[in-house]
C-alpha positions in Angstrom: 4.2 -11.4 28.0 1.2 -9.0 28.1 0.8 -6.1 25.8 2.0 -2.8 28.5 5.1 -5.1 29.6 6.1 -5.8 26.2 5.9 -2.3 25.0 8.0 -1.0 27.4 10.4 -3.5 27.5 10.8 -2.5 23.6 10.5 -6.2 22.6 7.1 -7.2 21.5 4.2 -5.4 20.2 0.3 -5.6 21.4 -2.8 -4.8 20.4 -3.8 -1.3 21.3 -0.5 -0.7 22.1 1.6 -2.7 19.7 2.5 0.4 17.8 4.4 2.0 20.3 8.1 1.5 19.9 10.7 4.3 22.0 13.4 5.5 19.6 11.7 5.9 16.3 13.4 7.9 14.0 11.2 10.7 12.3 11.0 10.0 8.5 11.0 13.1 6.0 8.8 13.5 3.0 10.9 14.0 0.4 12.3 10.6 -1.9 13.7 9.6 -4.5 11.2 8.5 -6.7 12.9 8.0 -10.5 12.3 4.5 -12.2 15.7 5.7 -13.9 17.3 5.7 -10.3 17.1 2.1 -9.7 20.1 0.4 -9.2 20.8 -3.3 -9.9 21.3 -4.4 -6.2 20.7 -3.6 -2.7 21.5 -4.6 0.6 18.0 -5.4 1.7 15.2 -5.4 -1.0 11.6 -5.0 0.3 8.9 -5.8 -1.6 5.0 -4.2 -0.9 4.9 -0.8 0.3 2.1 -2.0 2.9 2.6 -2.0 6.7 4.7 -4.8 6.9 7.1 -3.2 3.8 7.2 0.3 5.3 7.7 -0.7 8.8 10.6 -3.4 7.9 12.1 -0.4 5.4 12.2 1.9 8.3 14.2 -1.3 10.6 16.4 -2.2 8.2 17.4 1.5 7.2 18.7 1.5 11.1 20.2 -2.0 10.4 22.5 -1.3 6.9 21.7 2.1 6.2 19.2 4.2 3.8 21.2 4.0 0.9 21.2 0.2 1.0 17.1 -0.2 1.2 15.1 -0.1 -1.6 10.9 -0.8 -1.6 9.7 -2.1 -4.4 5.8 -0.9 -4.6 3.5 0.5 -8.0 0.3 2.0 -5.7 1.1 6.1 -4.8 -1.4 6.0 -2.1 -0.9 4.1 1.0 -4.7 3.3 3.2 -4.7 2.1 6.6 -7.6 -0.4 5.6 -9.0 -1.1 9.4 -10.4 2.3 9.3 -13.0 1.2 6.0 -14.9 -0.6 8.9 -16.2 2.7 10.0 -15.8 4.4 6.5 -19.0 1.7 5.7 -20.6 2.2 8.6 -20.5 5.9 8.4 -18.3 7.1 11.4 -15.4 7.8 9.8 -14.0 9.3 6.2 -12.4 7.3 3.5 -10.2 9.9 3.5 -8.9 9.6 6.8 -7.6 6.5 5.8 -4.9 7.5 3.0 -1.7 8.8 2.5 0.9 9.4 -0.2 2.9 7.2 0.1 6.0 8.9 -0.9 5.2 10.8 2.4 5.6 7.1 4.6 8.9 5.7 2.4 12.0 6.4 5.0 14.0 9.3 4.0 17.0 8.2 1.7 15.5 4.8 1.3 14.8 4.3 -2.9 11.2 3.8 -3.7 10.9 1.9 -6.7 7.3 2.3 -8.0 6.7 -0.7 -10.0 6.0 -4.4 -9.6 7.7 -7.3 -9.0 7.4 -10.0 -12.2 9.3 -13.3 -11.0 11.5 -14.5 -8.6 14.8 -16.1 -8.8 16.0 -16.5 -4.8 18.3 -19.4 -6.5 20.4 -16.6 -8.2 19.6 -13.4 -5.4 17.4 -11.3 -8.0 13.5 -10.3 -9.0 12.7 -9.4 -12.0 10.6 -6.4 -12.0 8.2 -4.6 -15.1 9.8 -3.4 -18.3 12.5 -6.3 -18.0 14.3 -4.7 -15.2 16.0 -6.9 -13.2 17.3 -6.4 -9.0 19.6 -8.1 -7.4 19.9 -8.3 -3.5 21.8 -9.7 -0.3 18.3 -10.3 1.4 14.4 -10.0 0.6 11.4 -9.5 2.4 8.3 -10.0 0.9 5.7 -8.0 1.8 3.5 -8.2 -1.2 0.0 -8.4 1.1 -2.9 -10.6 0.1 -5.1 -10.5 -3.6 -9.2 -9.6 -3.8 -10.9 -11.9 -6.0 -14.6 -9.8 -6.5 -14.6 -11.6 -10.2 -14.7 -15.0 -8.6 -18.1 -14.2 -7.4 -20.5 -14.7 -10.6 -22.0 -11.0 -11.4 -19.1 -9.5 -9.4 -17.1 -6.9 -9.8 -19.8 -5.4 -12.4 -22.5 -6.1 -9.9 -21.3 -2.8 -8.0 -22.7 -0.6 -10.6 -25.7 -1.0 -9.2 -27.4 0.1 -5.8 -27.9 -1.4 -2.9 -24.6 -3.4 -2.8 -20.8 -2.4 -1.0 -18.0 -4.4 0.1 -15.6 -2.8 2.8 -12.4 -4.3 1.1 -12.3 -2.0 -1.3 -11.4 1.6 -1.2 -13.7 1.3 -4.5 -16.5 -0.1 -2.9 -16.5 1.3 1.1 -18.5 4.2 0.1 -21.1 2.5 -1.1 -21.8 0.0 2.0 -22.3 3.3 3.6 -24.7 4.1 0.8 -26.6 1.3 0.9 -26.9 1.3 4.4 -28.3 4.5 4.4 -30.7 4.0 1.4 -32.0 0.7 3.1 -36.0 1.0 3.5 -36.9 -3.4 4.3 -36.4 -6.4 4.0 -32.9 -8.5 4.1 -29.7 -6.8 5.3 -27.2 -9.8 4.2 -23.6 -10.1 4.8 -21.3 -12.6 3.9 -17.6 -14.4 4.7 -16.0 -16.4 1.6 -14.7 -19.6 1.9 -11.3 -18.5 1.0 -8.7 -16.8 4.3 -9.2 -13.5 4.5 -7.6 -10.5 6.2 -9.3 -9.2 9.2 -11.5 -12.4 9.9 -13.6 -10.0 12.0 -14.8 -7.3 9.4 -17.1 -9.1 7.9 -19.2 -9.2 10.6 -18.1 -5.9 12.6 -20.3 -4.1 9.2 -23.5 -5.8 10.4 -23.7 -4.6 14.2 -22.8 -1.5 12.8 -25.8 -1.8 10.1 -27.8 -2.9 13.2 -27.0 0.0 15.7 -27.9 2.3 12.3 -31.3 1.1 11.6 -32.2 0.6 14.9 -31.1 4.7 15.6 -33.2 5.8 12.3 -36.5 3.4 13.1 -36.1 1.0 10.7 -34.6 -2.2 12.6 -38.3 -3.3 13.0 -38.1 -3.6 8.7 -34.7 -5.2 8.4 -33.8 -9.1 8.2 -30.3 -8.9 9.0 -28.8 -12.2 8.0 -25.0 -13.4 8.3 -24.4 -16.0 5.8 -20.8 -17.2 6.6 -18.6 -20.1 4.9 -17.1 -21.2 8.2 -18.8 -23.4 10.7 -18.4 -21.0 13.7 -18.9 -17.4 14.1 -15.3 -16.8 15.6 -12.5 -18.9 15.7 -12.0 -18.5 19.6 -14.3 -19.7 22.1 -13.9 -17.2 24.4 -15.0 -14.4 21.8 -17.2 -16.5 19.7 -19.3 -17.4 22.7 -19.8 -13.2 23.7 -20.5 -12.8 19.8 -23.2 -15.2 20.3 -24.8 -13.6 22.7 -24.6 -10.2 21.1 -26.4 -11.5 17.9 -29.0 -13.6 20.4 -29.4 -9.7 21.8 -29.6 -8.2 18.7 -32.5 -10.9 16.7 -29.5 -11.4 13.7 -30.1 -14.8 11.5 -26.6 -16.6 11.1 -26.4 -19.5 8.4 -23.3 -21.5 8.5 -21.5 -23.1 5.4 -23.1 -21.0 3.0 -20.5 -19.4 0.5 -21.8 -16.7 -1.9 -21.5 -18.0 -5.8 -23.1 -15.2 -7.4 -24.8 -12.0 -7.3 -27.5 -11.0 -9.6 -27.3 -7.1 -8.4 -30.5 -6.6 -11.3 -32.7 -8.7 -9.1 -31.4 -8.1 -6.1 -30.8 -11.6 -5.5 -27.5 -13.4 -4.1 -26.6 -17.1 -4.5 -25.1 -19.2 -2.0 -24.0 -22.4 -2.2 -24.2 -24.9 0.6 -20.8 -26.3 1.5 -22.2 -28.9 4.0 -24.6 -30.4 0.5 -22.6 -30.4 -2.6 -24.5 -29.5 -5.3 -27.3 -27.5 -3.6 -27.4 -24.1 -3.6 -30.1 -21.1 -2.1 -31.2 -17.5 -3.2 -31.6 -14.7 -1.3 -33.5 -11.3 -2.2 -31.7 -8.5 -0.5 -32.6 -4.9 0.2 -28.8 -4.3 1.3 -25.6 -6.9 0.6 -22.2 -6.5 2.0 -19.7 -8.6 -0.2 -16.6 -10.0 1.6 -14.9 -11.2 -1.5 -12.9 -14.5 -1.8 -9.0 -13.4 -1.6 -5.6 -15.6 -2.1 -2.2 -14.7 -2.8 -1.0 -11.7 -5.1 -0.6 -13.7 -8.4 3.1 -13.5 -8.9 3.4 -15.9 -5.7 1.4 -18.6 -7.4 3.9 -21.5 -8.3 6.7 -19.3 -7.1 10.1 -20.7 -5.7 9.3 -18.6 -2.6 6.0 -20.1 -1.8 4.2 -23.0 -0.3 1.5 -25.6 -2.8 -0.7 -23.0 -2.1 0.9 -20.0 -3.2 1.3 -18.0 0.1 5.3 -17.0 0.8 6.7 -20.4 2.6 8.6 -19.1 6.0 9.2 -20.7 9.6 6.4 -19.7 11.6 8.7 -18.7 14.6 11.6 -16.7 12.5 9.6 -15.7 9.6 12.7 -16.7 7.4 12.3 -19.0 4.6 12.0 -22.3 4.7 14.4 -22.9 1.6 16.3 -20.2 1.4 18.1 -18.5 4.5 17.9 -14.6 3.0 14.5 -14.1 2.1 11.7 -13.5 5.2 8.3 -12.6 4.7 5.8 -11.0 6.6 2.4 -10.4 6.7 -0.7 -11.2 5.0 1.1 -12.6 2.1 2.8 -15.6 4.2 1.6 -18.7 5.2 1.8 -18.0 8.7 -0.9 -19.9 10.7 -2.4 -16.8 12.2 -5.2 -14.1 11.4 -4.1 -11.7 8.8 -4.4 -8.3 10.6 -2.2 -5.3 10.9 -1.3 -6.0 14.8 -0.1 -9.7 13.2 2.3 -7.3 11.0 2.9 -4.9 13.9 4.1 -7.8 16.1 5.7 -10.1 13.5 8.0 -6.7 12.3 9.4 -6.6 15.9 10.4 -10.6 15.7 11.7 -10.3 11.8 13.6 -7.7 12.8 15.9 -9.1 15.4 15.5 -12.1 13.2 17.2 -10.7 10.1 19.8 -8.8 12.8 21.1 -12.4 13.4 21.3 -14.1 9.9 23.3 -10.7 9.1 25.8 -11.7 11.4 25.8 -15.4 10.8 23.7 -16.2 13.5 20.9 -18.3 14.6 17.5 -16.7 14.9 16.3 -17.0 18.2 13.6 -14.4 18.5 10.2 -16.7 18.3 6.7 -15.4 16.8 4.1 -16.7 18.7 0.8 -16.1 16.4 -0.3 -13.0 18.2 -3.1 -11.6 16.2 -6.0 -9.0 17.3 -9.5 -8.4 16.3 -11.1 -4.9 17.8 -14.5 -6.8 17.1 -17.0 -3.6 16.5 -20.3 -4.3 18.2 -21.9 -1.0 18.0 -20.8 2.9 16.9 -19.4 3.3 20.8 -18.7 -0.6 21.5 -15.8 -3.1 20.7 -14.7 -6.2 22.4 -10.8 -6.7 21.7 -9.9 -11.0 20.8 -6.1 -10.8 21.1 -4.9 -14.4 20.7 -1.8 -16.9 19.6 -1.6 -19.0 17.3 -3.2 -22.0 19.2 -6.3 -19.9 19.4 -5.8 -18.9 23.1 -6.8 -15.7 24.4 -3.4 -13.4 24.6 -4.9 -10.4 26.1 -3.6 -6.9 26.7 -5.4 -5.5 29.9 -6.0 -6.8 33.0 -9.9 -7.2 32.6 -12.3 -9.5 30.3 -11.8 -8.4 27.3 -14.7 -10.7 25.7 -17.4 -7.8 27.6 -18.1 -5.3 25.2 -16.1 -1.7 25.9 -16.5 2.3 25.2 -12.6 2.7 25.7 -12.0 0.4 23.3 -13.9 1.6 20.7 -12.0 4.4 21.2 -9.0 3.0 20.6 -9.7 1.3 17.4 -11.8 4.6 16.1 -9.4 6.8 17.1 -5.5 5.8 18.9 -5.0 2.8 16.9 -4.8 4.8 13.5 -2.6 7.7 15.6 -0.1 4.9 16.5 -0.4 3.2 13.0 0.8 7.1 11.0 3.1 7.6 13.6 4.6 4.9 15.0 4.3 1.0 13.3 5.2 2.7 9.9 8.5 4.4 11.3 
């Protein structure tokens, strides 16, 4: 089913408009916040104040009731991290992409701020910080996905210095802008880890960006701009990956495959990558500018986990979201080992699926709402250009619009700059 038929039929959610849902309840402001509030159990325990634990707050609150919901999360600011592509490349304001989150929380839903410890699913309870322990009737994890900055050799301390920013972090954003803007010659170097990532396309999306700005202030002419990436293809769909190649044929950008950045010597300017096709062998690069894409994994308590897979991401059915082992826990999102590209319309259309998934297990039912992988990229190919990938989990294009959606596309910058985060505040969080 495409995007606009989906909407409307209030089943599925996609793309540019898979934050529009009729009906949504307006949420107020005001919460209870106490860590002296929280009660031993709840109906429904969510865990992650991210968009996949403040959207699924805001379903199950129409499901059992306010009262019965309770979000575990310790952060009292809540970003909308697609925006920090254009908070690095200077179009937009870090600030545009934050809000309390006691402001998002559903009204009458108990936000616990604090951090979930361990997991016990065999006897319904998490154990929390300061030994306090929650029971539940079901969980959803939500818990998101983990930087790793200090897995890179010289990194996080490497930031202290110039010419250096990574997008990923609302830390670090500002100062890709600041390089970027500081940048007089030589290499312009970005990099993807060899780790999964959320947002596979931002690492990339801050170089056409870097491009379109040096070539508008004269300096393009001086600039080596270089994509050193860990994967063996530039996109993981065909369709896209072949108009990306194009666009960096267009715009004279270098790409090395299988080379993984090891270390970053920010005194020198100098950033080591190792070459994953030669074991062993590794190469330097000076750099006038480096965006770091860090390696990222799951949030630490998931590691060795009973809720989790070998690898440490939350273990659910790919189709139902619900857990493999154990029938009332679900997760969504970037901390699950879901199969698809970890992006908020991923969340926005797995939250419509969990949803009628978890309706059904309440009543001793059989899911029978399926997820099909949808993910989408708004791949940023200049300050007024995107091309929208929208695809399933077989890597097939699963487009919105009636047109190719590979060409390059004013409108849809526009929707990623500037409707996408409208229907993100105002609609996938309620």
């Amino acid at each position: 089913m495409s995007a606009v038929g989906a909407v409307f039929s209030c089943s599925c959610l996609r793309s540019g408009l898979w934050l529009l849902k009729p009906g949504m309840q307006q949420m107020s402001s005001l919460h209870t916040a106490a860590r002296c509030a929280v009660r031993d159990y709840y109906e429904v325990l969510v865990l992650g104040g991210g968009a996949g634990g403040i959207s699924m707050s805001a379903r199950m609150k129409r499901r059992v009731g306010a009262e019965n919901v309770a979000v575990v999360e310790p952060s009292k600011t809540h970003y909308y991290q697609p925006l920090w592509t254009l908070v690095g490349g200077g179009a937009k304001q870090l600030a545009a992409s934050a809000r309390p989150t006691e402001s998002l929380i559903p009204s009458g839903v108990e936000w616990i701020k604090s951090q979930v410890t361990a997991f016990n699913p065999d006897k319904n309870y998490v154990c929390l910080e300061n030994d306090i322990k929650v029971s539940y009737k079901y969980l959803i994890i939500a818990l998101g996905i983990s930087l790793h900055y200090e897995k890179i050799k010289g990194l996080p301390e490497g930031f202290k210095h110039p010419k250096i920013g990574s997008n990923y972090s609302v830390q670090t954003v500002e100062k890709t802008w600041r390089a970027l803007q500081d940048f007089k010659e030589g290499n312009a170097i970005f990099t993807f880890p060899n780790t999964p990532v959320k947002c596979a396309g931002a690492p990339q999306k801050i170089m056409y960006l870097a491009d379109a700005y040096l070539r508008k202030t004269g300096k393009r002419s001086k600039a080596n701009i270089i994509f050193n990436t860990s994967l063996g293809v530039i996109f993981g769909v065909k369709k896209y990956a072949d108009a990306l190649l194009e666009i960096i044929k267009d715009k004279n950008i270098v790409v090395n495959y299988k080379r993984n950045l090891i270390e970053v010597r920010a005194d020198k300017q100098e950033a080591v990558f190792e070459k994953l096709d030669i074991p062993g062998e590794t190469e330097i690069f000076q750099y006038e500018m480096l965006h770091v894409t860090p390696p990222m994994g799951p949030p630490a308590v998931l590691i060795d986990s009973p809720v989790s897979d070998a690898s440490g991401w939350v273990d659910v059915d790919k189709e139902t979201l619900q857990h493999k082992k154990y029938p009332n826990v679900f997760g969504i999102g970037d901390c699950t080992n879901l199969p698809t590209s970890k992006t908020a319309a991923a969340v926005a259309a797995q939250s419509g699926v969990l949803d009628k998934t978890i309706s059904l297990v309440m009543k001793n039912k059989l899911p029978v709402k399926k997820y099909d992988g949808y993910t989408s990229c708004p791949l940023v190919t200049a300050y007024n250009k995107v091309i929208l990938a929208e695809f399933d989990y077989n890597g097939q294009p699963l487009e919105t619009f009636p047109i190719d959606q590979s060409k390059e596309r004013r409108t849809m910058y526009h929707m990623k700059a500037d409707m996408m985060p409208l229907l993100y505040w105002n609609a996938l969080l309620k």
